[in-house]
N, C-alpha and C positions, 0 to 999 in steps of 0.2 A: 382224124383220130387225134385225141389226146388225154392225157394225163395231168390229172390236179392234185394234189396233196393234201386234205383235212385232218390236222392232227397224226394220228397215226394212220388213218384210212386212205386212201386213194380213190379218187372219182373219176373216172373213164369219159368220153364222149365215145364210141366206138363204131364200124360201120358192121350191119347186122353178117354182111356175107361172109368178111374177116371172121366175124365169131363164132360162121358155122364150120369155117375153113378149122380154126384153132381148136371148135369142140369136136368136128372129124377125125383130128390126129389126134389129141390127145384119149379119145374113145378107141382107137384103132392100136392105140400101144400101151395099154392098162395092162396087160396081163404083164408087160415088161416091166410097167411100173406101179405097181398095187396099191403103194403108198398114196395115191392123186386121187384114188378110187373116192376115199370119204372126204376130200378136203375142201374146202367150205368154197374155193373158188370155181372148182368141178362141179359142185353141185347145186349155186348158185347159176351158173353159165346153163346147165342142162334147163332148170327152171324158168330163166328168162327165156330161154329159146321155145321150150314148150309151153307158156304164155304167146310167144307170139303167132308161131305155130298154130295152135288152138284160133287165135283171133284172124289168122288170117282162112278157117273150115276146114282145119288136118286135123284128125282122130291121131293123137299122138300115140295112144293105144294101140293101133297099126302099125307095127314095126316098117313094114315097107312103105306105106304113106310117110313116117317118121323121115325113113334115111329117103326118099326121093325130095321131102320137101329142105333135108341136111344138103344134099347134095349127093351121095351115095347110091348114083343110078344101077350100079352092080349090085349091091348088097343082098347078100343070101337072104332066102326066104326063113321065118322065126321056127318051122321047123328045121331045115337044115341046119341052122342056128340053134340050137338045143342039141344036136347029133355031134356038132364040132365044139361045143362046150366045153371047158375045159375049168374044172375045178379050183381057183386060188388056193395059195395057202394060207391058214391058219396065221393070224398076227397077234 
């Protein structure tokens, strides 16, 4: 892993498992932190990951294909996930 500096950007070399680890947690404590929900690095990370995803025959669309190819072999089913839903607030 490493970090390079271009102007004001930052170029990563990164290993794919770390990013599934880091997009795990950070997806699992959004309701704590709401603010990470739109920010460009969240939502960047989700799209590279479901690029690769996709490229490696996962229907990202599949929440449970999704979280077993993340790593979240627990991960409720997208109904019981709708049931425990929990509304943000307003910002």
């Amino acid at each position: 892993m490493s970090f390079e500096e271009r102007a004001d950007a930052v170029i990563a070399a990164l290993d794919g498992d770390e990013l599934k680890q880091v997009y795990r947690i950070l997806h699992q404590h959004l309701n704590e932190h709401p603010e990470l929900m739109d920010t460009d690095f969240l939502i960047e990370l989700q799209n590279y990951l479901h690029r690769r995803a996709r490229a490696e025959g996962i229907d990202v669309g599949d929440h449970g294909a999704w979280d077993r190819w993340l790593g979240n072999d627990g991960a409720p089913s997208c109904e019981a996930r709708s049931r425990m839903r929990r509304k943000l607030p307003e910002q």
